[in-house]
Each structure stands twice: as structure tokens, then as C-alpha cells.
N, C-alpha and C positions, 0 to 999 in steps of 0.2 A: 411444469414446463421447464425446461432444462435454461440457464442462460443464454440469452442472443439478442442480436441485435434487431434491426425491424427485417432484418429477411427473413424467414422460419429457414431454421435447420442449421443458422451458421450461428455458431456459438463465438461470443468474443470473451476476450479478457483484457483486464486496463490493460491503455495503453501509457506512455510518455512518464513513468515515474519521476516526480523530482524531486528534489531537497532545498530545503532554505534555510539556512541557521537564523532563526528569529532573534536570540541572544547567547551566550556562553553556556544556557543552561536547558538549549530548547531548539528541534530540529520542528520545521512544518514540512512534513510530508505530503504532496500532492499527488493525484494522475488525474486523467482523462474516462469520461462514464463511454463506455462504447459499447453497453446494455441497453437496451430498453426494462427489461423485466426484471432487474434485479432487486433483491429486498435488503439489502446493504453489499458493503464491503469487509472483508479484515485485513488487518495490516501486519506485517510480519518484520521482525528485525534479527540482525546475525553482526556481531561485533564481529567481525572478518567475512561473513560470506559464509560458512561452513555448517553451524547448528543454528536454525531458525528457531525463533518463539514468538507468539501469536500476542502482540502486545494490547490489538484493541480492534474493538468493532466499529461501523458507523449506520448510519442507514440509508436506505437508498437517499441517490442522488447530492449524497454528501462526495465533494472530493477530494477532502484534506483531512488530516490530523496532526494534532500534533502531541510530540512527545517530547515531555519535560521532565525523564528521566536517564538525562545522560551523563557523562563523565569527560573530563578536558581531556585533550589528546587521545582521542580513543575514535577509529574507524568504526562507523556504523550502516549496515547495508538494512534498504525496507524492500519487500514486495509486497503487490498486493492483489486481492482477489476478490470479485464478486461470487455472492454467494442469492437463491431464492430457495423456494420447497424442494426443486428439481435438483438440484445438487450445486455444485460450483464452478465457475472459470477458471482456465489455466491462470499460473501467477501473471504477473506481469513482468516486463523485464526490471531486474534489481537494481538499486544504483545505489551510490556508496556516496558517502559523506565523510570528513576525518572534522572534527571540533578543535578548536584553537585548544595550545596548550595555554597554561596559566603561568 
């Protein structure tokens, strides 16, 4: 069954992406589960916005991650997407974080 929420037919994808810089060395990535059926999420990061790479998975009803692989001064953009057997959600909308420099 394809992702959706509790209507049949309407498919969602996260909403409300956020960012939290935990410390200098560590962004928490949030959104909102607006699936019922989903069997996780992935997460997507793009130092400008422009080539995405797929940094990490979670499982259903998980709504964070985080990533403790970043660099000072450096823009970092996530989306993210639920995925089950039926295939996946559109992204979510991306949002951007810039990390202190040092």
C-alpha cells in the first residue's frame, strides 16, 4: 500500500522540517509523521541545496535524527521522506541550517 495518511488515496509526505544545532559538531534534524503506514523515514542532506546524499535511515515513527558529521561554517540543507513496501513520499520541504564558524 502506497504511503498515506488515515484517508485511503491521499498520500502525505513529512511535513515541518527543522534543524537544531545540538552543539558545534551536531545538527538534530526533525519533521512531523503525517503517515500512518509508513515503515520509516530517510534523511537527505546537500551542503548548498543542489546534490542530495542519503545520509540515514530511521524507522517508522521515529521523527528525528541526528547528524554528527558536519563541518564549521558550512550550510547544510535536509529533506526527508517516508518510505513502506508500496514505495515512497514526496520529500518534504528542505530547510537549511549554516554551523557556527570556529
Amino acid at each position: 500500500t502506497p504511503i498515506s495518511d488515515q484517508q485511503p488515496g491521499n498520500y502525505r509526505n513529512p511535513m515541518k522540517t527543522l534543524i537544531s544545532l545540538l552543539m558545534l559538531t551536531a545538527f538534530l534534524v526533525h519533521w512531523s509523521d503525517n503517515s500512518v503506514n509508513e515503515q520509516g523515514f530517510t534523511i537527505e542532506r546537500s551542503a548548498g541545496g543542489r546534490l542530495w546524499a542519503r545520509i540515514g535511515q530511521v524507522p517508522e515513527n521515529i521523527v528525528n535524527f541526528r547528524d554528527g558529521n558536519i563541518l564549521p561554517g558550512t550550510r547544510y540543507c535536509y529533506r526527508v521522506r517516508a518510505f513502506n513496501a508500496g514505495g515512497v513520499s514526496r520529500y518534504s520541504r528542505s530547510t537549511c541550517k549554516k554551523t557556527a564558524a570556529l
